[in-house]
C-alpha positions in Angstrom: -59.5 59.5 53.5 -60.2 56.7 56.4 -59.6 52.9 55.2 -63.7 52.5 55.5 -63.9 54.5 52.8 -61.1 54.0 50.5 -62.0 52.4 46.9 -59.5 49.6 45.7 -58.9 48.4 42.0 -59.5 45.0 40.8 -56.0 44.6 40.3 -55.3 45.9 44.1 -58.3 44.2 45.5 -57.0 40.8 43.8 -54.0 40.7 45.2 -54.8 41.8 49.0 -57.2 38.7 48.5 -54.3 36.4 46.9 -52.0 37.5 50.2 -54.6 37.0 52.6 -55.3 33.3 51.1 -51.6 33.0 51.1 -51.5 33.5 55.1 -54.8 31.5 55.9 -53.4 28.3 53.7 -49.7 28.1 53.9 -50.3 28.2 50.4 -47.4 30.3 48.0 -48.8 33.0 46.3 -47.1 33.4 42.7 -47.8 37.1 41.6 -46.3 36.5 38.1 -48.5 33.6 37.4 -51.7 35.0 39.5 -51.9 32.4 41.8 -51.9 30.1 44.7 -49.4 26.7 44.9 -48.7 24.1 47.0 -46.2 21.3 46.4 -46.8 18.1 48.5 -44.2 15.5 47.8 -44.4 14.8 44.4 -47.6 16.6 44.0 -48.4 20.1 42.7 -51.3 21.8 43.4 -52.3 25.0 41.7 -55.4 27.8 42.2 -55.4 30.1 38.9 -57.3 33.5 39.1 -58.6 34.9 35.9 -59.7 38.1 34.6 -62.2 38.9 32.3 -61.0 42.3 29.7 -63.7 44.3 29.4 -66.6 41.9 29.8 -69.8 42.0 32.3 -72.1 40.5 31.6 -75.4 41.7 33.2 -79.2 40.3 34.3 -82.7 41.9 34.1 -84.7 40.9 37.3 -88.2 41.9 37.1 
């Protein structure tokens, strides 16, 4: 199977996403807390990703 065509899992498809932002920021991606820090003097700054368990939620157009 070609990478065109290969499914990922959320889980998977999360963390490639976490990596990349990681690289494009400078930011350091914390797997074990899901997510994305930077320290800037005395200064923390934190991105959290989520997860929903098992909920969609879903909209009629018509």
């Amino acid at each position: 199977m070609d990478n065109a065509n290969r499914k990922l899992s959320v889980e998977d498809a999360r963390e490639r996403l976490c990596k990349y932002l990681s690289e494009q920021t400078g930011w350091k991606y914390l797997k074990s807390r899901r997510c994305l820090k930077k320290v800037i003097n005395d200064l923390v700054f934190e991105i959290r990703f989520f997860r929903h368990n098992g909920i969609v939620l879903m909209k009629v157009l018509g």
